[in-house]
N, C-alpha and C positions, 0 to 999 in steps of 0.2 A: 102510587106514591111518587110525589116528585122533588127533587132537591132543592134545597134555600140555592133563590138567585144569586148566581154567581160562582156557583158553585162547581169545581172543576177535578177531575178526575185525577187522581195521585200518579204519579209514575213507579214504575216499578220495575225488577227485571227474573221477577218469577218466568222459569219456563215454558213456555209454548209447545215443546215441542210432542208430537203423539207417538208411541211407539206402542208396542205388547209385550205380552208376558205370557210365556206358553205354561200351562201349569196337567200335570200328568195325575189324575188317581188313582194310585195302584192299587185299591182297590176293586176297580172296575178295568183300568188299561184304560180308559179314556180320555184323551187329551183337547187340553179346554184353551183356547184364545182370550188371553182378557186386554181391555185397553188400558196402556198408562197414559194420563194426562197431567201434565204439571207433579209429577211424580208421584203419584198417587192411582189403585186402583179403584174403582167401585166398590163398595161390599156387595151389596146386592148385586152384584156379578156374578157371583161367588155359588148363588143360589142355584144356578144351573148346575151347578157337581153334586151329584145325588148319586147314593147307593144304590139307588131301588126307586120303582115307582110312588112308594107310602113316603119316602123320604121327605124330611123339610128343605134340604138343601145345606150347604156347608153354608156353617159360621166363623166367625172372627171371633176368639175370646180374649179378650185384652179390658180386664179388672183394673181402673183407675186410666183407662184409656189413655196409656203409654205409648203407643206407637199408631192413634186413628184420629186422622182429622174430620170434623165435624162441621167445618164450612172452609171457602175459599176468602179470605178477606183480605182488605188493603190500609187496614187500621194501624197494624205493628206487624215490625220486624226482626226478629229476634233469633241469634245465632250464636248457641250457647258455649257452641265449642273456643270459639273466636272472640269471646264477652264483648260484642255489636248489640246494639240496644236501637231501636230506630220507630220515631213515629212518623206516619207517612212519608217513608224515606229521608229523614230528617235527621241528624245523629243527636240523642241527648244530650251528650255533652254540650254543643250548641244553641239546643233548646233551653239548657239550665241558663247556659252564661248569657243568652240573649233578649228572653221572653218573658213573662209574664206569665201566671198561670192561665190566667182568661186568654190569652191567644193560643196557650198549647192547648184547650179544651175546644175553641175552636177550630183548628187546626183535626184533632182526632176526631170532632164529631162531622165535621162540613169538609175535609178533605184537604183543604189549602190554607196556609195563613192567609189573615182575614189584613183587608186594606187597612188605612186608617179610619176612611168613613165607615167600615164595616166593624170595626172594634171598637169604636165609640157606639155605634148602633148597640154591637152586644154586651159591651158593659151597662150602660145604660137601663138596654131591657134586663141585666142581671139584676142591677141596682135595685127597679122598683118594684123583685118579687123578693126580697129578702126577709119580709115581713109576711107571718104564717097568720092565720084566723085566729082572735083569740080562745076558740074553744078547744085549738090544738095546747095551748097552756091549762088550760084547766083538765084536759087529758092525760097531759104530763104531772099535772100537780098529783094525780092518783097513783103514781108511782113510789113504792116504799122508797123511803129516806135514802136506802145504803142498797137502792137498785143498780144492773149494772147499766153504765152509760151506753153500753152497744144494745144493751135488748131495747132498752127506749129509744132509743136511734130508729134500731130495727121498727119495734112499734109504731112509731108516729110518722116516719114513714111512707108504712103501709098503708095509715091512717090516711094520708093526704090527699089517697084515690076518694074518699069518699067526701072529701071536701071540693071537690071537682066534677061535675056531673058528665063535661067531655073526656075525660080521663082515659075512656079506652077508644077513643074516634083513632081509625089509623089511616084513613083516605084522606082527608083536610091536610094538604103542609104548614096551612095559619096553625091550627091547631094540636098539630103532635110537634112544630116549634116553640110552641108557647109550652107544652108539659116541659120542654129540654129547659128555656129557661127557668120554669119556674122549681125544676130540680135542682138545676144548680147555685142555686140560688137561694132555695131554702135549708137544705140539709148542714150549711153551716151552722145557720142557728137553733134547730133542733139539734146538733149536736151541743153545741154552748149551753142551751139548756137544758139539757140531760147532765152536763156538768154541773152549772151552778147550783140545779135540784139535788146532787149530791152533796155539793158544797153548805147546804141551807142558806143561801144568796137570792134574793129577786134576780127574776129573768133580767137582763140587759136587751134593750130592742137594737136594732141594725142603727149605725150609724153610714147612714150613706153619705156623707161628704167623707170616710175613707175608701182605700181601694178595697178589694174581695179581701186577703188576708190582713189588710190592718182592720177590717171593720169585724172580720171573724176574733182578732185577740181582744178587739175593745169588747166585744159581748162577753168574752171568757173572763175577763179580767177588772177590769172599767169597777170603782167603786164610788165614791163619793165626788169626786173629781167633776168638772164639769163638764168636758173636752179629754176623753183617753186618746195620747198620742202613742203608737206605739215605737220603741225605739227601731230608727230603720233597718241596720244589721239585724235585726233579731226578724222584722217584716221579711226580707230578704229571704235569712237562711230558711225559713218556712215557706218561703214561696218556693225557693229550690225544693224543698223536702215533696210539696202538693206537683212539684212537674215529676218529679222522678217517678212519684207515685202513681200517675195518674190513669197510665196503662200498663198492661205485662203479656199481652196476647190472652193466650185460652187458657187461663188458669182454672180455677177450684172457682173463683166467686165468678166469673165470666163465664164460665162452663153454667153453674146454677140459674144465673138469669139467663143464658138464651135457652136452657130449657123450658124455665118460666114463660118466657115471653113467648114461644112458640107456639101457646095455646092459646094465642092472639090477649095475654092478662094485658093494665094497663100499665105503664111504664113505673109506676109508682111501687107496685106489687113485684114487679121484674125485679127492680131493684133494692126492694128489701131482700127478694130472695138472694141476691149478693152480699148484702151486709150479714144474712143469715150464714151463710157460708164463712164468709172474714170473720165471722166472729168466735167460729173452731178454732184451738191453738193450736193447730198444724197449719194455717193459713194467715191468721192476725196476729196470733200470738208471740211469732217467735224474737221479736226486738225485746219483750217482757224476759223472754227465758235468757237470753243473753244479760241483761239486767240482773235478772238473780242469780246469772253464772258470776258477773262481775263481782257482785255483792257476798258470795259464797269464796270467791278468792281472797277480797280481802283487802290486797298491797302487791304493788307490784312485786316484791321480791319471793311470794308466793307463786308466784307463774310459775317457775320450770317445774316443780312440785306437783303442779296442777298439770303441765303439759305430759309428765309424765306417767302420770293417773289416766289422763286420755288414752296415751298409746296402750297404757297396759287392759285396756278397756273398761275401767273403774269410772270414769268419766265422761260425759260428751262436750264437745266442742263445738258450743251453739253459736250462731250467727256465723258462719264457715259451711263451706259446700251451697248448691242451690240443686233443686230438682233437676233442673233446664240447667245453669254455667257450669262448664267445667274449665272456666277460666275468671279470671278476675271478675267481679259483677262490676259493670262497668259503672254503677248511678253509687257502689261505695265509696271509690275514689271522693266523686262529688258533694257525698252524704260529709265524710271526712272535713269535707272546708267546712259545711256549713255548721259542724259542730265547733271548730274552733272560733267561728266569728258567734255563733250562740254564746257560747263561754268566755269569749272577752268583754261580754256584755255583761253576763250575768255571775261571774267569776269562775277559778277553777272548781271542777267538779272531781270532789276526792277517789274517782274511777276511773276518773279518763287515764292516770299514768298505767292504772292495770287493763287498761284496753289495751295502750297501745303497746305495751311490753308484751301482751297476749299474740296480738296481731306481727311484732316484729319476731317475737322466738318461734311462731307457727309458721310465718313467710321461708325463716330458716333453715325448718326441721324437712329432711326428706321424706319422712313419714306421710307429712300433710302435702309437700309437693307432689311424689307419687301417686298418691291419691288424689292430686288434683283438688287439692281442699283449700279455697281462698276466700275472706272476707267476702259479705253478702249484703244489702241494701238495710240489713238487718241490725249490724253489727254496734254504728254508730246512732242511728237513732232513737232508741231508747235513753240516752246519755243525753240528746236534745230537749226531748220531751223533758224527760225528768229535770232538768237546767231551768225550763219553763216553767216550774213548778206545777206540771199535771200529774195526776196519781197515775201508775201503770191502768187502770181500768180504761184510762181514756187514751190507754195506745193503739187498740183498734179504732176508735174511732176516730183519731188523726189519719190515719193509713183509710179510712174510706168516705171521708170529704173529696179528696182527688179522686180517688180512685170512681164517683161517681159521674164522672168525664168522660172516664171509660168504659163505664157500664152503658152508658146512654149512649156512645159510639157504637158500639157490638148492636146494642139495639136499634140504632137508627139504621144498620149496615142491615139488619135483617130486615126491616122492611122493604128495604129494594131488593132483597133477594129472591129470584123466581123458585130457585130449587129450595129454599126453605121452608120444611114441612113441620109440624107437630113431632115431638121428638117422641120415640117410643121403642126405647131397646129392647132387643130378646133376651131369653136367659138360657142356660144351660140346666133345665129342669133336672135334679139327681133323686127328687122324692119316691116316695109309693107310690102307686099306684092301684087301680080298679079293685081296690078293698071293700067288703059287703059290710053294710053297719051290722050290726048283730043285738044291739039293744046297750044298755047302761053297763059300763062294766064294773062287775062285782066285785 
């Protein structure tokens, strides 16, 4: 497999350096050498430390893979303690105030920002797949009325491999570049669609004389009109919202398709098993549950009330904390502007004053300081959304339009990968065992 010309290797300052780790089984008294490299050991190192001859060899049990890296990659950079957010070494912040989302998807999938003859090239080739078969509508039509917009997402999709017959070729680079762009490319409009089918609206086709996000709101929005222009603040703040979003390293949907894709599926199936993932509310959900925390408060002058129901542990304090930052997430700052320039378009939204009286008495409280609990990429965007006039159902899938940028990055990263193999964990079996049947039990 080889890279789109031009294409040049990210810099980084992961370490080099080799050292070991002497590790003792007291057990047995035997003492075992293991390599560390870039700070990490082997597991299958590990294998050599055995009880006994029958032995399987020592395991690593680590449920929800808290502390095991699963590849080496140069996609994201992310440093939770320090709330540093970085794609190919590139700091978001930056990426928000300067780009486009079509150049950060670039950028994540191909390594480098892309020239200007190369970002005309790739808008271009995005432009003229943003139109799906029409049997992909007639697919969609078979979906109940008040289905959710993520499972049809999900669906059609998956669906897309089979409207492709090179879909799973992964030697050709003509070929598994044209699946990138024809992903990103089309999954806005399957998601538009999956809205205005809840909406009971005709589909909207891509208008390509707008850019990638003005042509995604004319499909969601666009009525009798002849020409949807969308207002540019509002273009904007959602194009910030699709850069923030775009990547997060090895999360829950990132982790699910490079499983998927490991067993060589094709890029389309990969990446429904992503959206299958975002679409749990421990992963997509949580700008929603902020939403109905906001909505359940009420008024600003119900906050300390509520802040005080948290501490007492009656309550939680959603969109605060992150798995990974134990410091500010750095893309809410960002998240923040773009809710204010959303809302000076679209007027005040009678939540925002209980956000942010939530967000200034919690920044306050040492409760939440000591615990290290601060605003999350989570907190102000559902306040967006919802400004836009989208039902929460379609808050997943605003979060994985971008985010399939970055699915398709992780999976372009494993094709060039020698050491990536078929994923196939062990378990710590606690069952019965060599039990005789004995016939129907009575």
């Amino acid at each position: 497999m080889q890279a789109e010309p031009g294409d040049t290797a990210a810099t980084h300052n992961t370490t080099t350096a080799h050292d070991t780790l002497t590790v003792r089984d007291n057990r047995t008294g035997r003492t075992y050498e293991l390599d560390i490299t870039g700070g990490a050991i082997r597991a299958t190192d590990l294998k050599q430390i055995k009880a006994g001859a029958d032995d399987h060899g020592l395991m690593t049990y680590d449920p929800g893979l808290f502390n095991t890296a699963v590849t080496r990659s140069k996609v994201t950079y992310l440093d939770g303690e320090k709330g540093i957010l970085q794609y190919r070494g590139y700091p978001i912040e930056q990426l928000a105030e300067n780009c486009t989302y079509l150049e950060v998807a670039y950028l994540l999938i191909y390594g480098h920002l892309p020239s200007r003859s190369e970002l005309e090239d790739w808008a271009r080739d995005i432009t003229m797949h943003t139109f799906v078969h029409e049997n992909i509508k007639s697919f969609m039509q078979g979906f109940r009325y008040d289905s959710h917009p993520m499972g049809m997402l999900l669906a059609s999709v998956g669906a897309l491999s089979t409207f492709y017959q090179d879909a799973g070729s992964r030697e050709d680079p003509a070929v598994v570049n044209l699946q990138i762009r024809r992903l990103i490319a089309k999954v806005p409009t399957l998601a538009a669609f999956a809205f205005r089918h809840n909406a009971g609206l005709p589909y909207t086709y891509p208008d390509n004389d707008l850019n990638y996000v003005g042509n995604f709101l004319s499909m969601l929005f666009k009525m009798s009109e002849l020409r949807y222009q969308p207002d540019p603040r509002v273009e904007r703040a959602l194009e910030v919202l699709f850069i923030l979003h775009a990547d997060h390293e090895q999360n829950c949907s990132t982790t699910a398709l490079r499983v998927v894709a490991s067993s060589h599926a094709d890029p389309y199936s990969a990446v429904a098993a992503g959206i299958g993932a975002l679409y749990g509310p421990l992963h997509g959900g949580a700008n929603e549950a902020v939403l109905r925390m906001l909505m359940r408060i009420g008024a600003a002058e119900n906050v300390p009330a509520y802040i005080e129901q948290v501490k007492a542990g009656g309550e939680r304090l959603m969109g605060f904390g992150h798995r990974v930052y134990k410091n500010y997430d750095p893309r809410a700052r960002l998240i923040k502007k773009a809710a204010d320039d959303v809302l000076a378009v679209r007027g005040p939204h009678p939540l925002l004053s209980v956000a942010t009286e939530l967000e200034k008495r919690a920044l306050e409280d040492e409760y939440f300081i000591s615990r290290r609990l601060y605003p999350n990429v989570d907190f102000y965007s559902g306040l967006i959304y919802q400004a836009l006039g989208l039902p929460m159902t379609m808050f997943p899938v605003l979060f994985a339009i971008p985010r399939t940028s970055g699915w398709i990055a992780q999976w372009y990263e494993m094709l060039q990968d020698p050491e990536q193999k078929i994923v196939r964990p062990l378990q710590v079996y606690q069952g019965d065992r060599d039990l005789n049947y004995s016939g129907a039990m009575r």
